[in-house]
Every structure is written in structure tokens, then in C-alpha cells.
C-alpha positions, 0 to 999 in steps of 0.5 A, spaced: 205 839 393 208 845 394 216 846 396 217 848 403 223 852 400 223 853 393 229 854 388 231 861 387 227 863 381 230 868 376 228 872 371 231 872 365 230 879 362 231 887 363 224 888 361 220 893 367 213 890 363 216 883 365 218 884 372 212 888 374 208 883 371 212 876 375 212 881 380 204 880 381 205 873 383 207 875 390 214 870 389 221 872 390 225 872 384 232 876 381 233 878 373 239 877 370 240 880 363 240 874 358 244 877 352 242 874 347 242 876 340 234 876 338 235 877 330 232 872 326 234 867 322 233 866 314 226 864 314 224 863 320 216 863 321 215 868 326 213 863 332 218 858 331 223 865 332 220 867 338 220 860 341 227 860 340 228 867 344 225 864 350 228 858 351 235 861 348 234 866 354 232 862 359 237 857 357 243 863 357 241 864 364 240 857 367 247 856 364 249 860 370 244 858 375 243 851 373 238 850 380 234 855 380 228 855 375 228 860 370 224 864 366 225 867 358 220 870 354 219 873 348 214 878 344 213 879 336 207 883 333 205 880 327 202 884 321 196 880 317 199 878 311 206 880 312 211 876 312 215 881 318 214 882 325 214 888 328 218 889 334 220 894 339 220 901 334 226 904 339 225 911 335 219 915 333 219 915 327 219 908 326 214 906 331 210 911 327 211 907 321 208 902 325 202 904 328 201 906 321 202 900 317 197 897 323 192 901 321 186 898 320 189 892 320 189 885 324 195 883 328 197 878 333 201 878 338 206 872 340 208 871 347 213 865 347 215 863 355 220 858 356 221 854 363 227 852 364 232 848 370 238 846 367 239 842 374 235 836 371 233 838 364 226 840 366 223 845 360 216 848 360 215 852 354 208 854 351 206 860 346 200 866 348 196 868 341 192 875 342 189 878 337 188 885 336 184 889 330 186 897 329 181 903 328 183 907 322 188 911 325 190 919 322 198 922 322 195 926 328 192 921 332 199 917 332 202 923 334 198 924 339 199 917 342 206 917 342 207 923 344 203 921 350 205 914 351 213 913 348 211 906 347 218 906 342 220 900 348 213 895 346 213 890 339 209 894 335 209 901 338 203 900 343 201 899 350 194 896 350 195 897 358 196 903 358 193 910 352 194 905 347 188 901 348 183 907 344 187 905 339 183 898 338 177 897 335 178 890 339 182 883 343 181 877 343 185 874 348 184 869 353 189 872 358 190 879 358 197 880 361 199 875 355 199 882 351 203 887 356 209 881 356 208 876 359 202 870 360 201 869 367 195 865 366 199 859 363 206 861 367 201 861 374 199 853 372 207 852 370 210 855 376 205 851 380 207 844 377 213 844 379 212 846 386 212 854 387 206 857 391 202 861 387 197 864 390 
């Protein structure tokens, strides 16, 4: 059954990929920057870390808004193999480090999204994995996509909604949205469960 007059619903990061992505929902919700330190520890396995991060954020923010329902979520891309992720290259030389070391090659996409209300205690936490196989691609190309696209703000420097899609060869997903940021197949049913209307 739905809440006639739901808690608010927050948003527990700074990402426009994320907000735009909630704000096809049609619900009304805010953001609020979670600061939350994003390093990895000593050995953590890469689903373990971005895990932590979602409930850390979502736990940041429900901390200060214990009744409304929160939302954190976090994304590393995983090269086949290798024992490091891939984040956010920030500079244009590192994303080209990455879309080079990318190509070719199979990398997962890992996106943990972690429910959160502090009132009650009441945690939903799920893990997407997308797969996306690279073309081989050339210095120029690379060059030509981030000139084009700046995708230094997107883990592994690509934008699969976007130009970055002629980078790959294929995806297998079973929710597109999951790969932009944010899984809203699984966060529409985990929304539902706890009494937002969507649709």
C-alpha cells in the first residue's frame, strides 16, 4: 500500500547522472553531498568497496535526516583481471590511460545502491553487475571521444549514454540505467516495498 504522505526522500550525492537518473521516477526528492572519504581499504574486493560507499553515504546523510528515506549509491569499473578498479579519471590523460587499457578488453561495471532510513533501522542494499566487452581502439579514436564527450567525471572514462556507446563491441545488462549511475529497475521495486508511488 502506498503512503499518502511519504517521508522526504534524499538523495545522498552530487552526481547530475544520479539525479537525472531518480528524477525519472517523477518523485520529489533533494540531494545533499554525503562527504564521505571513497579510498579504498587494504584489500578490499571491489564489490565489498562499493557496497561500503553506498551504505556510508546513505548512512552520512540519514545521520542528519534520520526520517526521511535516503538513497546512496556507488560505481567502480573493473578491468578483467586486474586487481584495481577504475574510477573517475578527472584529468585527460588519465582517462586516456584508461580507455587504452580498456581496449579490447572485458569490464564490469559495479553499481551498489543502499536504501537507507535511519528512524527505524531499515536498510535495502543490492549490487547491479554490467558487463561491457571494448572494440580495439586507437590513440586518435581516444582522443576524439574525449574531445568530444569529457567523460573525465564517468568510472572508466566513458559515457555509454552518450558518444561512448561506439566504443563497445556489446552489453550485457539487465537494467540499462544501472551503467549511467544508478539501477532503477531494482531501486523502483525497493522504493515501492517501502510505500513511494512509482509510477
Amino acid at each position: 500500500m502506498f503512503l499518502k504522505s511519504p517521508p522526504p526522500l534524499i538523495l545522498a550525492s552530487t552526481s547530475r547522472y544520479r539525479k537525472e537518473l531518480l528524477g525519472r521516477l517523477g518523485l520529489s526528492f533533494s540531494c545533499i553531498a554525503p562527504g564521505v572519504d571513497e579510498a579504498a581499504h587494504p584489500g578490499e574486493a571491489h564489490r565489498d568497496l562499493v557496497g561500503r560507499l553506498a551504505r556510508a553515504k546513505a548512512s552520512a546523510v540519514s545521520a542528519q535526516q534520520p526520517h526521511a528515506w535516503v538513497i546512496g549509491s556507488d560505481q567502480v569499473a573493473v578491468l578483467d583481471g586486474a586487481q584495481t578498479s577504475l574510477g573517475k579519471p578527472g584529468t585527460e590523460v588519465r582517462c586516456q590511460e584508461q580507455l587504452r587499457s580498456c581496449s579490447g578488453h572485458r569490464v564490469e561495471f559495479l553499481t551498489a545502491v543502499a536504501l537507507m532510513r535511519q528512524e527505524n533501522d531499515a536498510l535495502i542494499e543490492f549490487t547491479d553487475t554490467t558487463c561491457v566487452i571494448f572494440r580495439a581502439l586507437d590513440q586518435s579514436t581516444i582522443e576524439r571521444y574525449i574531445a568530444k564527450e569529457r567523460p573525465l567525471d564517468c568510472a572508466g572514462g566513458f559515457k555509454s549514454e552518450g558518444l561512448g556507446i561506439s566504443l563497445c563491441e556489446s552489453i550485457d545488462s539487465t537494467d540499462p540505467s544501472a551503467l549511467i549511475g544508478l539501477p532503477l529497475v531494482r531501486l523502483s521495486a525497493a522504493l515501492r516495498s517501502v510505500g513511494f508511488e512509482v509510477p
